[in-house]
mmCIF file of the C-alpha atoms, coordinates in Angstrom:
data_MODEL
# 
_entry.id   MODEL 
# 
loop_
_atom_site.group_PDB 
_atom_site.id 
_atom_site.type_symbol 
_atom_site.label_atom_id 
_atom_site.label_alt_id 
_atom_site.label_comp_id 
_atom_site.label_asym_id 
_atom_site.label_entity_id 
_atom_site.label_seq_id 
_atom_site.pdbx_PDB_ins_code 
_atom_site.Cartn_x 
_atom_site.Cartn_y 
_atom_site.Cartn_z 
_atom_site.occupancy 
_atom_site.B_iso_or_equiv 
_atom_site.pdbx_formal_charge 
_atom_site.auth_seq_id 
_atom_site.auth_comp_id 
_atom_site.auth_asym_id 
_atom_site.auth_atom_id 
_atom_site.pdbx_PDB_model_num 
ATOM 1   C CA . UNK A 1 1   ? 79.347 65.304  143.128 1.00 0.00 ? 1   UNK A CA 1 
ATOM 2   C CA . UNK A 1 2   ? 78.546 68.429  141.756 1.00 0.00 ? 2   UNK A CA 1 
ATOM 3   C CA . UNK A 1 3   ? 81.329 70.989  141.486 1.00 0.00 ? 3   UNK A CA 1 
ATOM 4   C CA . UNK A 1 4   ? 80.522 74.674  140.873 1.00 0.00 ? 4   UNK A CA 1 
ATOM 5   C CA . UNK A 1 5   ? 83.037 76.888  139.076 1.00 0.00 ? 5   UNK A CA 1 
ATOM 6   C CA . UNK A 1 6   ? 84.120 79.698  141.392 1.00 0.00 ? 6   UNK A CA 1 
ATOM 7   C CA . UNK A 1 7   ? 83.739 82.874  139.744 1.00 0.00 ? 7   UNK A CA 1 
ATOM 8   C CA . UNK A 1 8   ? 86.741 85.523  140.308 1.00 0.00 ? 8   UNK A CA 1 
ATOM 9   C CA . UNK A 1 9   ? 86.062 88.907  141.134 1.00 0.00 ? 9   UNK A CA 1 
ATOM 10  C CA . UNK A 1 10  ? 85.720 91.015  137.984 1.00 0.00 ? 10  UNK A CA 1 
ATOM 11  C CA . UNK A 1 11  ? 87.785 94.197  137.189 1.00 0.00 ? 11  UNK A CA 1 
ATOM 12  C CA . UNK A 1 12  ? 84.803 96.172  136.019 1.00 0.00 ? 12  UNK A CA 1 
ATOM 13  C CA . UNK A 1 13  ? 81.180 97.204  137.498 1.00 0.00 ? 13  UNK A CA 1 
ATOM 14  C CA . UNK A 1 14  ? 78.281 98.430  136.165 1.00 0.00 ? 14  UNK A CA 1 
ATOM 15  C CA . UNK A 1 15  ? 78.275 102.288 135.534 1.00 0.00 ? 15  UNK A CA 1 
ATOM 16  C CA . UNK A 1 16  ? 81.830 101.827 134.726 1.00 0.00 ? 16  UNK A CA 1 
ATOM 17  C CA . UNK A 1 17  ? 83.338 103.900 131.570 1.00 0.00 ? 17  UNK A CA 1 
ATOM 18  C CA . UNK A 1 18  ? 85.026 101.325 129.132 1.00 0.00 ? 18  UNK A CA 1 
ATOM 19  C CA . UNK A 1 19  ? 87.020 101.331 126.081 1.00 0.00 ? 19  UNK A CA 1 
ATOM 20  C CA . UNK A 1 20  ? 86.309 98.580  123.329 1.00 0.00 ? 20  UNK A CA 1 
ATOM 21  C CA . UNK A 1 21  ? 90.768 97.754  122.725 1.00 0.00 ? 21  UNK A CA 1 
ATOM 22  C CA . UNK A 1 22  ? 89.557 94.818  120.484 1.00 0.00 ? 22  UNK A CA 1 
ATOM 23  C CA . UNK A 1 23  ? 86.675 93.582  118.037 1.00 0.00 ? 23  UNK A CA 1 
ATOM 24  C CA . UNK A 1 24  ? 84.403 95.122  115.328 1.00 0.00 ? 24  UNK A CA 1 
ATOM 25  C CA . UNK A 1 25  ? 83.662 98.560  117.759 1.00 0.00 ? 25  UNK A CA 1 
ATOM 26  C CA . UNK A 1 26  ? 87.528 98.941  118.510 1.00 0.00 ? 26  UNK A CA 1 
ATOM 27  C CA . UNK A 1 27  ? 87.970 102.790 120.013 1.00 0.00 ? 27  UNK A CA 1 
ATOM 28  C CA . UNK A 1 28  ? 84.676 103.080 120.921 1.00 0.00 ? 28  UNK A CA 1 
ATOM 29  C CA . UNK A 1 29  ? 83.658 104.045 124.375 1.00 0.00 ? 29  UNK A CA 1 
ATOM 30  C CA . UNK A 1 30  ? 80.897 103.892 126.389 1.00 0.00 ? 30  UNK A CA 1 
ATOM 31  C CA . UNK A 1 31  ? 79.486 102.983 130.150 1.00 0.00 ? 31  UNK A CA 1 
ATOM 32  C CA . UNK A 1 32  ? 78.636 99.573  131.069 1.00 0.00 ? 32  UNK A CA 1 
ATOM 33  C CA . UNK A 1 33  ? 74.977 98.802  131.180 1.00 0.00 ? 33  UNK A CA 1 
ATOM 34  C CA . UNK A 1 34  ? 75.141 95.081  132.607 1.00 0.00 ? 34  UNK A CA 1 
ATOM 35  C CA . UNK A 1 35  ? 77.847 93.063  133.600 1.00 0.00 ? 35  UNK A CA 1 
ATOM 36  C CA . UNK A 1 36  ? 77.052 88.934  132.494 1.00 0.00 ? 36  UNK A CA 1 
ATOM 37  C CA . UNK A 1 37  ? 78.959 87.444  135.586 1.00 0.00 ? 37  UNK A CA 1 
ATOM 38  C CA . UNK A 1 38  ? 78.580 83.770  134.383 1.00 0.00 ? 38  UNK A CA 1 
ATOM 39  C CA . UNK A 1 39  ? 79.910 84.585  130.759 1.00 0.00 ? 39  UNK A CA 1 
ATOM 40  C CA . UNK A 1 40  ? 82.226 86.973  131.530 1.00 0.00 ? 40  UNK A CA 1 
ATOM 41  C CA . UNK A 1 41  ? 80.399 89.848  129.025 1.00 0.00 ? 41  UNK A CA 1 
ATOM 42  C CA . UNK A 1 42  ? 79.288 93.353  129.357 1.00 0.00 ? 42  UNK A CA 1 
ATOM 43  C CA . UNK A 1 43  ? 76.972 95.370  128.108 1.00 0.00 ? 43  UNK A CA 1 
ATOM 44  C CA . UNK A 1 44  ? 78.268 98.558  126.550 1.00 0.00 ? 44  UNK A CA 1 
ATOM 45  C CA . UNK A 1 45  ? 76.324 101.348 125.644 1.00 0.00 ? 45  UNK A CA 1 
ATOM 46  C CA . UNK A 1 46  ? 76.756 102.304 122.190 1.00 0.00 ? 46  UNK A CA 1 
ATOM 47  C CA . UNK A 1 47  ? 79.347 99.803  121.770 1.00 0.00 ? 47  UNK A CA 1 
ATOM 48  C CA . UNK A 1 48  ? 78.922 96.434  119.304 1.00 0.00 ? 48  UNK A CA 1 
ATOM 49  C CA . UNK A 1 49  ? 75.356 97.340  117.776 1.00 0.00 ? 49  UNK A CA 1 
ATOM 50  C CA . UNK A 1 50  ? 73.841 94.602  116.219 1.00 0.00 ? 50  UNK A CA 1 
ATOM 51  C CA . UNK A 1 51  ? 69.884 94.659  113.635 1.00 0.00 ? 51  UNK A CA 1 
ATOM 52  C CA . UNK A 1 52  ? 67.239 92.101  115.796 1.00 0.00 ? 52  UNK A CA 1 
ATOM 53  C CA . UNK A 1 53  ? 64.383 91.387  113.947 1.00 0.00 ? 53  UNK A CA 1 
ATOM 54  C CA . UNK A 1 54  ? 61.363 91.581  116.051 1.00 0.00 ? 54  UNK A CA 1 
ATOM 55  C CA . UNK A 1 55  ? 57.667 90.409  115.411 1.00 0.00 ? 55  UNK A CA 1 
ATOM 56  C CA . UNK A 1 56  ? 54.913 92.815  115.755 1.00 0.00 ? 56  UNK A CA 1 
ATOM 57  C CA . UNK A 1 57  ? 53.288 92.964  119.418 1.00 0.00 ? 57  UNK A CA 1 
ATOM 58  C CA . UNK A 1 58  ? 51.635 95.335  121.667 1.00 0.00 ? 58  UNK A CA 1 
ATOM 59  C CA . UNK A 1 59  ? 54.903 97.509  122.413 1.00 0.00 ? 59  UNK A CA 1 
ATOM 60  C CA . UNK A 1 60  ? 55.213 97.626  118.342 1.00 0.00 ? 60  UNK A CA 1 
ATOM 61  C CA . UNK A 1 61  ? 53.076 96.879  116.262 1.00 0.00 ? 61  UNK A CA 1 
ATOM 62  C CA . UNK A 1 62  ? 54.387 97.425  113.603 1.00 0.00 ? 62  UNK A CA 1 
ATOM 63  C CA . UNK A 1 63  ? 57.650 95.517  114.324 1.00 0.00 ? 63  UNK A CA 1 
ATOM 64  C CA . UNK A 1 64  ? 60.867 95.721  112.044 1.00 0.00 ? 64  UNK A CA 1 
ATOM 65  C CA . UNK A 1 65  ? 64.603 95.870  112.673 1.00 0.00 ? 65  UNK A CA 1 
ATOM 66  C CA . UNK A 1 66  ? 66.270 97.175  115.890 1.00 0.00 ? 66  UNK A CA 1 
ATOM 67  C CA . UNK A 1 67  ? 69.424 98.630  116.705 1.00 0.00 ? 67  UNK A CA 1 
ATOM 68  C CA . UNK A 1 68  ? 70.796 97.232  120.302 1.00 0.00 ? 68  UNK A CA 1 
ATOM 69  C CA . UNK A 1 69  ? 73.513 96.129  121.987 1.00 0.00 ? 69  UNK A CA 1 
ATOM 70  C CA . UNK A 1 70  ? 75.411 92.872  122.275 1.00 0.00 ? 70  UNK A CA 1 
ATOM 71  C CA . UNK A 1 71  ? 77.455 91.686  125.159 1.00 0.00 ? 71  UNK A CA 1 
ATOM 72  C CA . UNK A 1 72  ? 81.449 92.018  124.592 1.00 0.00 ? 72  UNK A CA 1 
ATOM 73  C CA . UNK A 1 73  ? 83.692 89.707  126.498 1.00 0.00 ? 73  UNK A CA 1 
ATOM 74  C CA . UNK A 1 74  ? 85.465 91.507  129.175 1.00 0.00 ? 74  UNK A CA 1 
ATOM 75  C CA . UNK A 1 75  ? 88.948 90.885  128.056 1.00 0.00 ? 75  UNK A CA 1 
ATOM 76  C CA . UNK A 1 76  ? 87.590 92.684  124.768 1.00 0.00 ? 76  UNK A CA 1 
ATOM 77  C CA . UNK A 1 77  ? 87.722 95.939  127.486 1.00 0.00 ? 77  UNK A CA 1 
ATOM 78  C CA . UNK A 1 78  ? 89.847 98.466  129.345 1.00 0.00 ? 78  UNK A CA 1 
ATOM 79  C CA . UNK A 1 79  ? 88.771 101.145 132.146 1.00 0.00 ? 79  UNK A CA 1 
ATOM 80  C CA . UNK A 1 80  ? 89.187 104.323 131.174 1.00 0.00 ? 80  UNK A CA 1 
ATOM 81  C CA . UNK A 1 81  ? 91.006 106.693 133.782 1.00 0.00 ? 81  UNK A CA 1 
ATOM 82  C CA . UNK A 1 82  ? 89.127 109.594 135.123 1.00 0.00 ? 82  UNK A CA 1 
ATOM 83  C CA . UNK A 1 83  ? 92.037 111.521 135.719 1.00 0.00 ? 83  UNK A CA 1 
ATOM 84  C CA . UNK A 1 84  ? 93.710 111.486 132.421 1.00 0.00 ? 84  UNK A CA 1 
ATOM 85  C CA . UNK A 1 85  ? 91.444 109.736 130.055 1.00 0.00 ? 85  UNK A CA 1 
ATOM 86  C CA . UNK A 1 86  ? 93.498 106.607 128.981 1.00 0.00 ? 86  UNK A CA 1 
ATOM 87  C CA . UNK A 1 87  ? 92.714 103.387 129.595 1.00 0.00 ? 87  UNK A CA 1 
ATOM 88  C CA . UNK A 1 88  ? 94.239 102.051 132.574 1.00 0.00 ? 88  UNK A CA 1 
ATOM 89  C CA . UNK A 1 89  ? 94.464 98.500  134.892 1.00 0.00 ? 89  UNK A CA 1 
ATOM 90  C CA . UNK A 1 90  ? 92.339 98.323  137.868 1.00 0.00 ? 90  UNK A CA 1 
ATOM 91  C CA . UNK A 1 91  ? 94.330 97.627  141.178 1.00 0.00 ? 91  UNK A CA 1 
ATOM 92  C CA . UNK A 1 92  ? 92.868 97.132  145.023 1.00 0.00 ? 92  UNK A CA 1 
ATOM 93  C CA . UNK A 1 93  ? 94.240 99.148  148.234 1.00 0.00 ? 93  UNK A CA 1 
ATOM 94  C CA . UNK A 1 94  ? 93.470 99.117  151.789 1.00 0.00 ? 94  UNK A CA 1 
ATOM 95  C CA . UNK A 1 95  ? 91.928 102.943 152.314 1.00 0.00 ? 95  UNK A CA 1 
ATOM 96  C CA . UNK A 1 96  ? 91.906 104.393 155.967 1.00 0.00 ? 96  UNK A CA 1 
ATOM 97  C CA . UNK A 1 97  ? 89.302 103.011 157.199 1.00 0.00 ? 97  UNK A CA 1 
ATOM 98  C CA . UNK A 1 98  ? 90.649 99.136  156.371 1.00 0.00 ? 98  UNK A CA 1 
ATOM 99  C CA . UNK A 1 99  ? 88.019 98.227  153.170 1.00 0.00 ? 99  UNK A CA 1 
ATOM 100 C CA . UNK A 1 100 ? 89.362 97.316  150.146 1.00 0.00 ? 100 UNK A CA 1 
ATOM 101 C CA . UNK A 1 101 ? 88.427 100.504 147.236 1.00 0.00 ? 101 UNK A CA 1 
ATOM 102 C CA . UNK A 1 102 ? 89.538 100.040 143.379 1.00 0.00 ? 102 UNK A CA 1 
ATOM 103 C CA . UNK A 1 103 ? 92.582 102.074 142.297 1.00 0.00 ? 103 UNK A CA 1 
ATOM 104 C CA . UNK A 1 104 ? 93.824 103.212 138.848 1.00 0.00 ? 104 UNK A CA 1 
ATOM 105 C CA . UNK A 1 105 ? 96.780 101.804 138.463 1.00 0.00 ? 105 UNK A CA 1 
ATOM 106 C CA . UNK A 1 106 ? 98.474 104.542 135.991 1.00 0.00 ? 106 UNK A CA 1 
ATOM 107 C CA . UNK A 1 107 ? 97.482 107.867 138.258 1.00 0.00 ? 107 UNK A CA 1 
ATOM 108 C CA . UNK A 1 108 ? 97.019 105.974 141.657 1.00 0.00 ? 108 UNK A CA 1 
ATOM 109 C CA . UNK A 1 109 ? 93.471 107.907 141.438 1.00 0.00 ? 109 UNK A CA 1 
ATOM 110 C CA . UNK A 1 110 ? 90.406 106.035 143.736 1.00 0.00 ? 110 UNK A CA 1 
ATOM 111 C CA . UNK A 1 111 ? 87.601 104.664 141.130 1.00 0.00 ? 111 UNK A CA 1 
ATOM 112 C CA . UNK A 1 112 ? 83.898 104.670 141.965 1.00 0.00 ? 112 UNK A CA 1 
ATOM 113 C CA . UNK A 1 113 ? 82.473 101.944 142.786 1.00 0.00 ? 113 UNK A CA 1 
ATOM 114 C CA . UNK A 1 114 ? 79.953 101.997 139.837 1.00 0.00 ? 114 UNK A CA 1 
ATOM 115 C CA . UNK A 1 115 ? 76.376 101.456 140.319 1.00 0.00 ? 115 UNK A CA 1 
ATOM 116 C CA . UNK A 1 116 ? 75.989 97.896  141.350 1.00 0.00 ? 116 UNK A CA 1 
ATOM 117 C CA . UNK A 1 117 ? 73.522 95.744  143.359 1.00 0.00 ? 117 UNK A CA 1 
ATOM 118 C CA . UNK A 1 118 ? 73.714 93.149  145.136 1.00 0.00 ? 118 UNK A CA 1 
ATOM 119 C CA . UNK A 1 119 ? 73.117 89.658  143.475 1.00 0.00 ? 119 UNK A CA 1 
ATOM 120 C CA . UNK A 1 120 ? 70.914 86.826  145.517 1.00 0.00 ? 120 UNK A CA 1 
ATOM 121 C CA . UNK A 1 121 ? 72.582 82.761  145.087 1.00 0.00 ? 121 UNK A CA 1 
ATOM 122 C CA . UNK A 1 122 ? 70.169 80.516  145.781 1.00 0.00 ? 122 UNK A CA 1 
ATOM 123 C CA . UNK A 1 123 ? 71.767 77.119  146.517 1.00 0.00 ? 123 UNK A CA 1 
# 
């Protein structure tokens, strides 16, 4: 029998502003690029830089040593509250209209959704 590990709803989306509270880029903040749902990593932008070494090709041809980023583990980040600027915990409320909308948990303040799309499971 194959069992598949369910995968729990993540605190952050894409588009989401972060703050790095752990790791070589501790303080640094930054939105997420891409959220790795079946390691539990992010993509932060500016965050955990790292040199890759790339052969020449067609895009350059040259080649050399880039600058781009790695994926941090999520527990590695915190949202950061619009409202006052600290990093906060993410909590869920019903709104008026009965669907379920992200909440800062410090100032109570709705979050955005982020800029997310919707992911296709083939079984």
């Amino acid at each position: 029998m194959d069992k598949k590990a369910s995968q729990g709803k993540l605190k952050i989306r894409k588009g989401d502003l972060v703050k790095v509270i752990a790791g070589d880029s501790k303080g640094s903040q930054g939105k997420i690029v891409e959220v790795i749902l079946a390691k539990n990593r992010a993509i932060v932008e500016g965050a955990n830089m790292v040199s890759k070494h790339t052969k020449p090709n067609a895009a350059s041809p040259n080649g050399g040593i880039v600058k781009q980023e790695a994926a941090i583990h999520i527990s590695n980040l915190a949202l950061v509250d619009p409202k006052t600027g600290n990093t906060t915990r993410v909590g869920r409320k019903l709104n008026d209209a009965g669907k379920l909308v992200r909440v800062a948990k410090k100032s109570g303040r709705k979050l955005s959704n982020g800029i997310h799309t919707t992911i296709k499971i083939e079984i």
